[in-house]
C-alpha positions as CSV (number, residue, x, y, z in Angstrom):
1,X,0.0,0.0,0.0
2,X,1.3,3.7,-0.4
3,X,2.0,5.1,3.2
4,X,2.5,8.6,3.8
5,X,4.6,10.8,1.8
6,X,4.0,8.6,-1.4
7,X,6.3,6.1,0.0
8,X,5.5,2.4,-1.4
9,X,5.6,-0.7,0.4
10,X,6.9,-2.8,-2.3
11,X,8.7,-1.7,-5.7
12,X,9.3,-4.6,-7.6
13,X,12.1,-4.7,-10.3
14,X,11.7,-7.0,-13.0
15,X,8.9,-8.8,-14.3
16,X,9.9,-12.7,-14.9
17,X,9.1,-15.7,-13.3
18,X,10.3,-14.2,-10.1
19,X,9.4,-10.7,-9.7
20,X,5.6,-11.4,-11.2
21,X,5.4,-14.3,-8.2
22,X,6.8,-11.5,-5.7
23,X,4.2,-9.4,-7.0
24,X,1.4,-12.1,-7.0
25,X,2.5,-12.9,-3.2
26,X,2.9,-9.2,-2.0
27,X,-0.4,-8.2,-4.2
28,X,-2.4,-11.0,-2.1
29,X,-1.1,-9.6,1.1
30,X,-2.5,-6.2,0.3
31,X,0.7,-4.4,0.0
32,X,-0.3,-3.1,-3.8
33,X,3.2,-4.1,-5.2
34,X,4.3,-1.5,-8.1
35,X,6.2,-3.5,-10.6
36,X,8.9,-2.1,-12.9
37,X,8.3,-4.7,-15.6
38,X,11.1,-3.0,-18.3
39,X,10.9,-2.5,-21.6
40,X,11.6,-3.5,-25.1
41,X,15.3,-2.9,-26.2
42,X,17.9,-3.9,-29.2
43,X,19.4,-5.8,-26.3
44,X,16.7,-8.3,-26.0
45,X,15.8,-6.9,-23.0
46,X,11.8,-7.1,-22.9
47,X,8.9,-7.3,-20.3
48,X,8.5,-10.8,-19.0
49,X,11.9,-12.0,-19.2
50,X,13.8,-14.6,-21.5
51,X,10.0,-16.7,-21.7
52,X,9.2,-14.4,-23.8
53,X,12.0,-15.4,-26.1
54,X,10.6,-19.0,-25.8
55,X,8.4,-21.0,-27.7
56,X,7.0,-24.1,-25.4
57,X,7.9,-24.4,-22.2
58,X,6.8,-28.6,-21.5
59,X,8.5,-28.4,-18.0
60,X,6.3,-25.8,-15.8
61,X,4.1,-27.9,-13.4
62,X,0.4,-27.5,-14.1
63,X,0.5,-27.8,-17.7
64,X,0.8,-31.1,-18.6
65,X,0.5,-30.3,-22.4
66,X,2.8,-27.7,-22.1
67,X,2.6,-23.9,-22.7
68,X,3.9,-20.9,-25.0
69,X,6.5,-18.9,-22.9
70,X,4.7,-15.5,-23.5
71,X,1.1,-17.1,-22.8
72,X,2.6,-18.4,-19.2
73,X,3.9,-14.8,-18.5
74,X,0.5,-13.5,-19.7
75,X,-1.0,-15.1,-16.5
76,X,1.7,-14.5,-14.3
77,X,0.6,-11.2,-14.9
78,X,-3.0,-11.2,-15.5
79,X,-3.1,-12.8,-11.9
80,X,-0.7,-10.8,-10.2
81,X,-3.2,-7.4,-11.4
82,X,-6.0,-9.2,-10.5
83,X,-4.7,-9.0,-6.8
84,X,-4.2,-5.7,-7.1
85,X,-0.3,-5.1,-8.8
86,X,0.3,-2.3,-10.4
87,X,2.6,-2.6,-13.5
88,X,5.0,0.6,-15.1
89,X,6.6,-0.3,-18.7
90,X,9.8,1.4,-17.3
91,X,13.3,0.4,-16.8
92,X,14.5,1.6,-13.5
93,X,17.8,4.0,-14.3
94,X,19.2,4.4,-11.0
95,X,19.0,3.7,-7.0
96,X,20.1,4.4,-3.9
97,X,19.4,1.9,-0.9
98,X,21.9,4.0,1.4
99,X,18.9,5.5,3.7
100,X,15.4,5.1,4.1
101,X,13.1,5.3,2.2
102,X,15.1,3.4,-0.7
103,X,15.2,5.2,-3.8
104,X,14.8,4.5,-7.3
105,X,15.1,6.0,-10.8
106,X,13.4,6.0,-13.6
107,X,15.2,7.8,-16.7
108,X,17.0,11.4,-16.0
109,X,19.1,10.4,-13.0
110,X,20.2,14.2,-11.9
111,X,16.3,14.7,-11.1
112,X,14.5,13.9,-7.5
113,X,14.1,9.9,-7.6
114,X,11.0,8.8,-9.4
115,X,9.6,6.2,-6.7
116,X,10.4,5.9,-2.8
117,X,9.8,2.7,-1.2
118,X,10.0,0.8,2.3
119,X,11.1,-2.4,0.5
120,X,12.6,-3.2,-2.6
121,X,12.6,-7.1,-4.6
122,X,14.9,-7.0,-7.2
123,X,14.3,-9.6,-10.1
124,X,15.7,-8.4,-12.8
125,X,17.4,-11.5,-14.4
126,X,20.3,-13.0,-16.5
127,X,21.0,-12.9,-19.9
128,X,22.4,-15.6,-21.9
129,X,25.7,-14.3,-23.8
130,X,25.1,-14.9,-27.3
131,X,26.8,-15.0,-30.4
132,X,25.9,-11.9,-32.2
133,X,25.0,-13.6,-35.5
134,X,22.0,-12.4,-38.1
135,X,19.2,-14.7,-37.2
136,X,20.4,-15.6,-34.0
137,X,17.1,-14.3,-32.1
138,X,14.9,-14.9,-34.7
139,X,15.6,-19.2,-34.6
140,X,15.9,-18.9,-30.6
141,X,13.2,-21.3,-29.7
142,X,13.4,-22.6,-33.8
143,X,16.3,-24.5,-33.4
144,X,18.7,-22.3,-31.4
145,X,18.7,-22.6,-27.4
146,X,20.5,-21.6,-24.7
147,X,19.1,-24.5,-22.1
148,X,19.5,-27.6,-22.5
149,X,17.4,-28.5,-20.0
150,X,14.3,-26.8,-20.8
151,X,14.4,-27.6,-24.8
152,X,16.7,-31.1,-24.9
153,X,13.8,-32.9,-25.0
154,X,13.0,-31.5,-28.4
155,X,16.1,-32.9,-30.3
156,X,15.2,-36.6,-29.7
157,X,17.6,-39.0,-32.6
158,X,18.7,-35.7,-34.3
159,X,22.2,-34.2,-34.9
160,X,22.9,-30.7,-32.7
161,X,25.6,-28.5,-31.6
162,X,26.9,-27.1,-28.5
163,X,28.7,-23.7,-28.8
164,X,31.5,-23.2,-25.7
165,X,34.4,-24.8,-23.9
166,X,33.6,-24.4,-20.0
167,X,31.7,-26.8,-17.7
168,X,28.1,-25.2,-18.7
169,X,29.2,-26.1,-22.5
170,X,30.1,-29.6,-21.6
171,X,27.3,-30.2,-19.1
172,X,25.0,-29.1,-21.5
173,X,26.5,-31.5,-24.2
174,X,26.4,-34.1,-22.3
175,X,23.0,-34.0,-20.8
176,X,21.8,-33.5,-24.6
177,X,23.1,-36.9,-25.4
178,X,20.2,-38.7,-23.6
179,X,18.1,-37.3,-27.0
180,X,20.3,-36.4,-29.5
181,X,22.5,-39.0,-31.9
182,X,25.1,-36.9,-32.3
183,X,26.4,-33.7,-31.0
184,X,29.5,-31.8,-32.0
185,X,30.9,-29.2,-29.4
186,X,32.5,-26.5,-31.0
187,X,35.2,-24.5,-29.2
188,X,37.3,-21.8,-30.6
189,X,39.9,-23.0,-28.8
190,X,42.2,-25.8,-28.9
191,X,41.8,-27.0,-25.3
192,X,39.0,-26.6,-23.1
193,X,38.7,-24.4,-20.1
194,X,36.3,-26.6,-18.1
195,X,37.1,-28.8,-14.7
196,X,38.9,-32.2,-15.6
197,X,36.0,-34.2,-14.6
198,X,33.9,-32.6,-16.8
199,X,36.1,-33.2,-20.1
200,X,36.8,-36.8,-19.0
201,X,33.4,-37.1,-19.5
202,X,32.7,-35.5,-22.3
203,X,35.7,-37.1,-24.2
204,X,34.6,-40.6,-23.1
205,X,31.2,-40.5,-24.1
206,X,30.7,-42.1,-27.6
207,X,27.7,-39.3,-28.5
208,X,30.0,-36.5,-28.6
209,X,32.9,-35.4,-31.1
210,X,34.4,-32.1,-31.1
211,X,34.8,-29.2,-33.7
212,X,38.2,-27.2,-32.5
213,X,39.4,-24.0,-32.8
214,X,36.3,-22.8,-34.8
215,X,33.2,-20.3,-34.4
216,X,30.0,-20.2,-35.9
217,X,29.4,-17.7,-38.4
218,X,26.4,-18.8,-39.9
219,X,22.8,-19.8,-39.2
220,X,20.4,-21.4,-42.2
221,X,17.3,-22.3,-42.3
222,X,13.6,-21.5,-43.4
223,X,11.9,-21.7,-40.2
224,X,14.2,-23.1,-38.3
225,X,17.6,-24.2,-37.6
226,X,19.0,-26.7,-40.7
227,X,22.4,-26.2,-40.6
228,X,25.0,-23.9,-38.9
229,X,28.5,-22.7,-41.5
230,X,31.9,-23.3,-39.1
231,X,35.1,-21.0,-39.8
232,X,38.3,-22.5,-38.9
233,X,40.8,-19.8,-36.8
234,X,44.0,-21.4,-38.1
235,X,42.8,-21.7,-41.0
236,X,40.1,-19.8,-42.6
237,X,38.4,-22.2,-44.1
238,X,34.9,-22.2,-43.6
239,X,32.3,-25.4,-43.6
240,X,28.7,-26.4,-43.0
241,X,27.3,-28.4,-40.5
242,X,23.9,-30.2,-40.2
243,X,22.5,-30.0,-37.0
244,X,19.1,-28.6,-36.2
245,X,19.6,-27.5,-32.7
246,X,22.2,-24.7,-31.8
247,X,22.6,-24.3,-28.0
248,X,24.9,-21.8,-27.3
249,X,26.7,-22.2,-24.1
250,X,29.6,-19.0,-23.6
251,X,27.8,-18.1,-20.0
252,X,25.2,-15.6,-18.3
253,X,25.2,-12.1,-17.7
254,X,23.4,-10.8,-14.8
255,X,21.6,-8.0,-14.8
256,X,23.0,-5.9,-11.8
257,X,24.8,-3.0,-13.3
258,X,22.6,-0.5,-11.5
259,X,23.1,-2.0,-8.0
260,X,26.9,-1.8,-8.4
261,X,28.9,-0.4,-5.2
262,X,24.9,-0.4,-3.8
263,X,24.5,-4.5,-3.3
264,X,27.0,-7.1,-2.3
265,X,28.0,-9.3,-5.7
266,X,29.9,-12.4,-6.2
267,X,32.6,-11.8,-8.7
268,X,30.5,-12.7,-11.3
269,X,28.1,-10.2,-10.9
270,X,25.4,-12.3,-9.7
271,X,23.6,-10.7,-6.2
272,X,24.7,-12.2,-3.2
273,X,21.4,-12.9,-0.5
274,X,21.7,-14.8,2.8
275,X,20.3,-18.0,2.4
276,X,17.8,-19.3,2.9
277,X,16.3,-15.7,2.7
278,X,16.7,-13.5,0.1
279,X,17.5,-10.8,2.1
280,X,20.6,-8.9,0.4
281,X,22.9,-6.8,2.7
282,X,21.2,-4.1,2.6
283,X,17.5,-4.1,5.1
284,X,14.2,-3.8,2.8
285,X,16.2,-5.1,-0.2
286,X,15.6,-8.5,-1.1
287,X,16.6,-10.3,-4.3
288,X,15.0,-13.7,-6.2
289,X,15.2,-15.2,-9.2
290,X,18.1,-15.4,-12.0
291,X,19.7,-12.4,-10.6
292,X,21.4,-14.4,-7.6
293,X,20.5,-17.4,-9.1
294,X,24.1,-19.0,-11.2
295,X,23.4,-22.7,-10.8
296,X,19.9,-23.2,-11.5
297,X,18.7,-20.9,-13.7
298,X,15.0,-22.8,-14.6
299,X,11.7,-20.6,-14.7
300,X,10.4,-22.6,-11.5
301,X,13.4,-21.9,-9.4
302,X,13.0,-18.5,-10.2
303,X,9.2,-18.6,-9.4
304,X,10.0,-20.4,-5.9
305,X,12.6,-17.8,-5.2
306,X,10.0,-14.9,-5.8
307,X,7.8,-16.4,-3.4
308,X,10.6,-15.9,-0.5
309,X,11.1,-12.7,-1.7
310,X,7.7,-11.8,-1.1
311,X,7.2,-13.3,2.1
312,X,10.7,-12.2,3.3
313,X,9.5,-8.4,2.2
314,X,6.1,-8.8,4.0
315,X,7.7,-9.8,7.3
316,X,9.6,-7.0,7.3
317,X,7.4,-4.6,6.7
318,X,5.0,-6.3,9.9
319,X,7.9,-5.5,12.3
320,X,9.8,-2.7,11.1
321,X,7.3,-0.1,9.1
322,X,3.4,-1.6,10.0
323,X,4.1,-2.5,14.1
């Protein structure tokens, strides 16, 4: 609920799996949530996170036929307002959490901050690295991935590609060999970067063969992935691969740049919250979903985690703000 001086109890940022559950949660409790669910960038940065960049999502519980990314964050949403949340089309620009009430941004910075609140969630994701190539987010959920998990089960007896050389790349290739016949691992590289375990594995199981020191440069196709063209960095020469899955493994991004020098990080960028809460280390801030999330990573997780969030933010407005 707004208190007085147009202070908010919760300001949610992000609107994924995580910060529409925190909103859902908070919204039921009567706290009115405000949710800064983003907007549309060059980036791929969009309102409702990286499901909107999926096409069907077969392992969310509760839909045993499965369900279109976009049409599952359409309900996250849809039931979230119907409890009351409020939703802004913004992208927060800056905050401060050094005193109360925390502040946040929205555009010009050098202005008076454009929301106060008692608590803050923060849920504003990962993003996949990618490769940069023409087509590359059109054929994301047409044939290029960037989970395993989620969209393995979709390659079953067919010939795919894994693009990295760290333990994500080879975990990923080797889980994808319980569908696929074949998959090739391409690395730019002549020698991989991930643990020794993890490329005793790889190299011992019969499924996988390796593509060294190349890149992709290509992606073909009529509507979807049928082939992927290969450059050689010795030598140049290029070459085409069949394969109609393309899961590009080169890492996550988190997206934390604003809470830099503001919230405790792990090298990696990713928020740092003390478990089992999601409280960060700042009081009223409290974090969930892919944005302190680096091993997980799966739309449930991230729902579970905005659950906390919520609860964790409405307990501490009962005995610090409402008492």
């Amino acid at each position: 609920m707004m208190t007085k001086n147009n202070v908010l109890d919760v300001l949610i940022i992000g609107s994924g799996p995580a910060g529409l559950t925190s909103a859902i949660y908070t919204a039921r409790a009567s706290l009115e949530p405000l949710v800064l669910e983003g907007e549309p960038s060059s980036t791929g940065d969009q309102p409702g996170g990286q499901l909107m960049l999926t096409t069907e999502v077969e392992n969310f519980p509760g839909f045993p036929k499965g369900v279109m990314g976009p049409e599952l964050m359409s309900s996250f949403r849809e039931q979230a307002m119907r409890f009351g949340a409020k939703f802004e089309t913004v992208k927060a620009s800056k905050v401060d959490f050094s005193e109360k009430p925390l502040k946040v941004w929205v555009g010009d910075t050098t202005k008076e901050p454009t929301y106060l609140a008692n608590t803050v969630i923060v849920s504003t994701g990962a993003k996949s690295l990618m490769l940069n190539l023409p087509r590359e987010t059109e054929l994301i959920g047409r044939g290029v991935s960037t989970c395993a998990t989620c969209d393995g089960f979709f390659f079953k007896d067919q010939n795919i590609a894994v693009v990295g050389g760290g333990d994500s790349a080879l975990e990923e290739a080797t889980f994808l060999t319980k569908f696929a016949s074949k998959v090739t691992i391409i690395h730019r590289r002549e020698k991989l970067r991930a643990s020794k375990i993890m490329q005793d594995r790889a190299f011992a199981n019969p499924k996988i063969e390796f593509l060294w020191d190349s890149e992709v440069v290509e992606l073909k196709g009529e509507g979807g992935l049928s082939s992927i063209v290969v450059k050689n960095n010795k030598s140049d020469a290029s070459s085409e691969l069949q394969v109609s899955g393309l899961f590009i493994a080169i890492g996550h991004r988190p997206n934390t740049d604003i809470f830099v020098g503001q919230l405790d990080m792990k090298d990696s960028g990713y928020l740092v919250t003390n478990s089992p809460s999601s409280q960060t280390n700042i009081e009223g801030v409290f974090a969930c979903g892919d944005v302190q999330d680096d091993t997980y990573r799966q739309a449930i997780t991230a729902a579970g985690s905005g659950c906390t969030a919520a609860i964790d933010a409405e307990r501490y407005l009962e005995s610090n703000i409402h008492n």
